[in-house]
C-alpha positions in Angstrom: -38.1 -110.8 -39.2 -35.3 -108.6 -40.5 -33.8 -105.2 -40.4 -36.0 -104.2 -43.7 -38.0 -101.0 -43.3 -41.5 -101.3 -43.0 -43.9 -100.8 -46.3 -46.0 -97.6 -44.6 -48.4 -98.8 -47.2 -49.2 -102.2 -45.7 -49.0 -100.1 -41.6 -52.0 -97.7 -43.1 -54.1 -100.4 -44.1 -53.6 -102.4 -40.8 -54.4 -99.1 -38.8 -57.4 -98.7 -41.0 -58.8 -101.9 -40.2 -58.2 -102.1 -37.0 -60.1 -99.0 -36.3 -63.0 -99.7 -38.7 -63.1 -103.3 -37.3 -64.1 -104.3 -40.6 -61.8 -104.9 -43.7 -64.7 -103.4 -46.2 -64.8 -100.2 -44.3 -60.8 -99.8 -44.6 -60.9 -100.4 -48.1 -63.9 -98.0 -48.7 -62.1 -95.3 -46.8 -58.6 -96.4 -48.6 -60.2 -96.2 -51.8 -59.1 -100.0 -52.9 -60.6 -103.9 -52.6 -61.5 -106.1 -49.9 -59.4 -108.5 -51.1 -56.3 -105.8 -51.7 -56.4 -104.8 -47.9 -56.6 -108.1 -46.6 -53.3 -109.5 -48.9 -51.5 -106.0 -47.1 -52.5 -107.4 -43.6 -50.9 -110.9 -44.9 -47.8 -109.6 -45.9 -47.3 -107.3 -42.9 -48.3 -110.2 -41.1 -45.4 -112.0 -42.8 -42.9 -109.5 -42.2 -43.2 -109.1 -38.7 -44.0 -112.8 -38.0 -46.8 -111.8 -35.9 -50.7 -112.4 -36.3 -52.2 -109.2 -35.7 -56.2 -109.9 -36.4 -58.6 -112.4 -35.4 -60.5 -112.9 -38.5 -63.8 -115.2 -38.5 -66.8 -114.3 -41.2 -68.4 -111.8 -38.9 -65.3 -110.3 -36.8 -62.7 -108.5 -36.9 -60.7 -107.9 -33.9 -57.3 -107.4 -32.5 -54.7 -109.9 -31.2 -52.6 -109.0 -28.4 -49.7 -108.2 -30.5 -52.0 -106.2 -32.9 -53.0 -104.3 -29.8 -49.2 -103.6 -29.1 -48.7 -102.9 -32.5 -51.4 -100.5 -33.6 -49.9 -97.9 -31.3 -46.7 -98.4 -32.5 -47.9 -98.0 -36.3 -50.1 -94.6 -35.9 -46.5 -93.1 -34.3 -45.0 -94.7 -37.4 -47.6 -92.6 -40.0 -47.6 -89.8 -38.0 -43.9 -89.5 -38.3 -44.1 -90.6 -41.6 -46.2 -87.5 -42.3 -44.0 -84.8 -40.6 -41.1 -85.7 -42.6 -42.7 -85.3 -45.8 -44.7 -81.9 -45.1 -42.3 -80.0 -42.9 -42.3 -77.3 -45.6 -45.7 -77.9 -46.9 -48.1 -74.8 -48.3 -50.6 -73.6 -45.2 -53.2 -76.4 -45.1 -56.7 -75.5 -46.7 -60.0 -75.6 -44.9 -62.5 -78.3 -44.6 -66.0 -76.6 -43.3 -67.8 -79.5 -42.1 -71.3 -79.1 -40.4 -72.8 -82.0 -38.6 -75.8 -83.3 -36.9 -75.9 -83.5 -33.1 -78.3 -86.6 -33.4 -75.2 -88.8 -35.6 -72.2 -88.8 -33.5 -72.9 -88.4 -30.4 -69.7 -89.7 -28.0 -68.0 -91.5 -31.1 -67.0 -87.6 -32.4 -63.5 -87.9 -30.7 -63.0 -91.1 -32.9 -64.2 -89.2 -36.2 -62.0 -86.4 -35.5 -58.9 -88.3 -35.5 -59.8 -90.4 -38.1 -59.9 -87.6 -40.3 -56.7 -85.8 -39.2 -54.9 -88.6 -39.8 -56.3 -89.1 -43.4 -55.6 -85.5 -43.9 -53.1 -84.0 -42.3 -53.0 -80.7 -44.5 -56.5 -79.5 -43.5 -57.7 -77.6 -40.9 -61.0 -78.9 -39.9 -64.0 -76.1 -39.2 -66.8 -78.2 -37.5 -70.3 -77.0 -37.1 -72.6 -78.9 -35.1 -76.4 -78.0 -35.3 -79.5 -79.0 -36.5 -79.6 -80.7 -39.4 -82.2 -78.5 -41.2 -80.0 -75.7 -40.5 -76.9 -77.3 -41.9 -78.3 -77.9 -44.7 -79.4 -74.2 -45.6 -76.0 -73.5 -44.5 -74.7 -75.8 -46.8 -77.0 -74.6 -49.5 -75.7 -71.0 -48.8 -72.3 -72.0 -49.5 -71.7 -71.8 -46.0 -70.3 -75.3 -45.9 -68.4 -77.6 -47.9 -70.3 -80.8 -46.4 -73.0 -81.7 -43.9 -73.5 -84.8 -42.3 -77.6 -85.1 -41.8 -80.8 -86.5 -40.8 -82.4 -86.7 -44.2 -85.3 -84.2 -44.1 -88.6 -84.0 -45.7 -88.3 -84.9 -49.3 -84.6 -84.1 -50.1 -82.9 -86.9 -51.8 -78.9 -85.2 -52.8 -76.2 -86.6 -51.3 -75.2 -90.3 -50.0 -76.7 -92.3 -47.6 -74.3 -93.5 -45.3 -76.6 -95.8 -42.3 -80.3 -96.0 -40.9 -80.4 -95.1 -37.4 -83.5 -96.7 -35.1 -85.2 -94.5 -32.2 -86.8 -94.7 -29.5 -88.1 -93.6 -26.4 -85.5 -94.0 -23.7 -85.7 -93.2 -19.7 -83.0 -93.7 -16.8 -82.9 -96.7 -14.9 -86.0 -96.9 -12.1 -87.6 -93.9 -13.8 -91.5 -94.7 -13.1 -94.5 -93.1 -15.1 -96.9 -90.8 -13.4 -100.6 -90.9 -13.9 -100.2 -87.1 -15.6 -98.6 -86.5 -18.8 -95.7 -87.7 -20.5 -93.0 -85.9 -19.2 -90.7 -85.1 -22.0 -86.8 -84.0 -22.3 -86.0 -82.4 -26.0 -84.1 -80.6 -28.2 -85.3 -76.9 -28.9 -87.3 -76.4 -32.1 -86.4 -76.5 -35.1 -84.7 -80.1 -34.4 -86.5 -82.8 -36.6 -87.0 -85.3 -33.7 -88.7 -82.7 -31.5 -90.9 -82.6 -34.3 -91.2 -86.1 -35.7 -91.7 -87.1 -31.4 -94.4 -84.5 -30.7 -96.2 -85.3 -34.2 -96.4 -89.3 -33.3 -97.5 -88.5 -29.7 -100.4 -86.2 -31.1 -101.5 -88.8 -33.6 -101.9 -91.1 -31.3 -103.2 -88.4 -28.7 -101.1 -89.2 -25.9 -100.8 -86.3 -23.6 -97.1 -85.3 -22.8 -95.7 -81.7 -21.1 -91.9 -80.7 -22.2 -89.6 -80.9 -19.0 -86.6 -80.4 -19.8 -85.0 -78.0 -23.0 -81.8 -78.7 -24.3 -79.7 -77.4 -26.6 -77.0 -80.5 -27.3 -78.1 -84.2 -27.7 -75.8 -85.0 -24.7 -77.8 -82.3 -22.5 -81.0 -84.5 -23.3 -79.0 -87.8 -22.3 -78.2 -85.9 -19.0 -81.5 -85.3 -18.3 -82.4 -89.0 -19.1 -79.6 -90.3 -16.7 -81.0 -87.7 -13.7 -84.4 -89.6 -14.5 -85.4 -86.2 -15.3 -88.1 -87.3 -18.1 -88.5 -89.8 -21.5 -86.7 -88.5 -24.6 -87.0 -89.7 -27.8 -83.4 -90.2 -29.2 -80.9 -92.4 -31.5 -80.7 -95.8 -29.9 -76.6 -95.4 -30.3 -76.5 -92.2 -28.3 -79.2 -93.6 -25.5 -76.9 -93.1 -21.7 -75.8 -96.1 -20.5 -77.8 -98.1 -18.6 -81.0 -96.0 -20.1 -84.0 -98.5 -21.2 -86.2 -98.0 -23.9 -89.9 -97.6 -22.3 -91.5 -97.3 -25.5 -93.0 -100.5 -25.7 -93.7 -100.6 -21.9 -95.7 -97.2 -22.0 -97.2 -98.0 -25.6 -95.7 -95.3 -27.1 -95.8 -95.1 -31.2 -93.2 -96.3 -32.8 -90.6 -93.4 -34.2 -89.4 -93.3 -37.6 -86.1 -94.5 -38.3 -83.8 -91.7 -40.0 -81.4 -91.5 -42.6 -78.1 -90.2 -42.0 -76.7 -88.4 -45.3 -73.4 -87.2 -46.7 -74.5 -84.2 -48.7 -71.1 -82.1 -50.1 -69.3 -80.3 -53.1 -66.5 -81.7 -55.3 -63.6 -80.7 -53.7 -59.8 -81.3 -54.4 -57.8 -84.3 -53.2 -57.7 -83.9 -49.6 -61.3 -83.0 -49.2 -62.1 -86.0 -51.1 -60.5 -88.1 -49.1 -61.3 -87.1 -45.8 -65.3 -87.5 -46.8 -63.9 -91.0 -47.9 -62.6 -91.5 -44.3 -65.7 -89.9 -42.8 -68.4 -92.0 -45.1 -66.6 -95.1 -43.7 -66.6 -94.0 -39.8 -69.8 -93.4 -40.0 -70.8 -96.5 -42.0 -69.1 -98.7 -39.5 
């Protein structure tokens, strides 16, 4: 290796891919090819003489030095960053509502991807309902929601299919009464999707616990509280799925959608960023 500077260009596609874990999702959210990320991670690779990725037909993962590295490259953009928009104009607003039911404990992860993708917006994050986002968004409250599809909308892009199921807390054991049940307050579409399946197939439940975040619900799974119907991805650890056990119906699987406006430059690139997360 020599005393060369860096090509920033070649660091931001490494960073991408190594927090994507997948060289399709960096290029999505870079707006290029496959093929033109993975020739940046070669000739990074060449310049620093290191192998930074562990590449195999279904993986993506870091080496130890691309571990060490990655650290060292997001200072590297960062600083990159604050020496070209010391002066810049006060950064525009990017009102951004989204689903409790999509996130879940990966919303720290989103919310730096897209501050590093855009450092010259402020970021105004709503998190609701997604029924309610959507007439938020179709009041011009918002400039993008991030959904459970609902009823027979079809705008906006579909970003992944998310699977649920009916999940308790480890050594939770049925009663011979009624289904105890721990939910989201109406008017949240898996209350109402969960409730509708268990009527159709006239099992009797009773609501015992009310919560008004989709981690309040985990909680009350964990404490062994009651069953609740959730997003296999935000299930607590160490939750099972009782579903089957309990011959419980089978719930739907959802749609998670990108609905939002045209927006200039910096908007359009932190959906880009966003649709990618999400996707991977």
């Amino acid at each position: 290796m020599t005393e060369r500077p860096l090509d920033l260009e070649l660091v931001r596609a490494f960073v991408h891919v190594a927090e994507l874990s997948s060289f399709t999702r960096a290029a999505e959210a870079l707006g290029g090819t496959q093929a033109g990320v993975s020739l940046k991670l070669r000739k990074l690779e060449d310049r620093l003489g290191r192998t930074l990725l562990e590449r195999t037909p279904r993986l993506v993962r870091l080496t130890a030095d691309g571990s060490a590295f990655l650290e060292r490259a997001r200072r590297l953009l960062a600083a990159d960053r604050e020496a070209r928009l010391w002066d810049a104009a006060p950064p525009r607003r990017l009102r951004l509502g989204i689903s409790d039911h999509v996130t879940g404990d990966t919303l720290p992860g989103l919310l730096r991807r897209l501050a590093a993708a855009s450092p010259g917006l402020v970021f105004d994050i709503r998190m609701g309902f997604s029924r309610l986002l959507l007439d938020a968004f179709d009041a011009g409250d918002l400039d993008a929601v991030v959904v459970r599809r609902e009823g027979d909308r079809r705008d906006g892009q579909m970003l992944r299919q998310d699977r649920y199921g009916w999940f308790a807390g480890p050594g939770w054991h049925a009663d011979n009464g009624h289904l105890p049940l721990a939910l989201l307050a109406a008017p949240c579409g898996v209350r109402a999707a969960a409730i509708a399946a268990l009527d159709s197939a006239a099992i009797g439940w009773r609501e015992a616990f009310t919560g008004g975040s989709v981690s309040s619900v985990g909680a009350a799974v964990a404490a062994r509280l009651a069953v609740a119907p959730m997003a296999a991805h935000l299930a607590p650890a160490g939750s099972v799925e009782v579903g089957p056990a309990l011959n419980l119906p089978v719930l739907p699987t959802a749609t998670v959608m990108l609905v939002a406006r045209a927006g200039d430059a910096p908007a359009k690139t932190a959906l880009r960023e966003l649709a990618a997360f999400l996707r991977a």
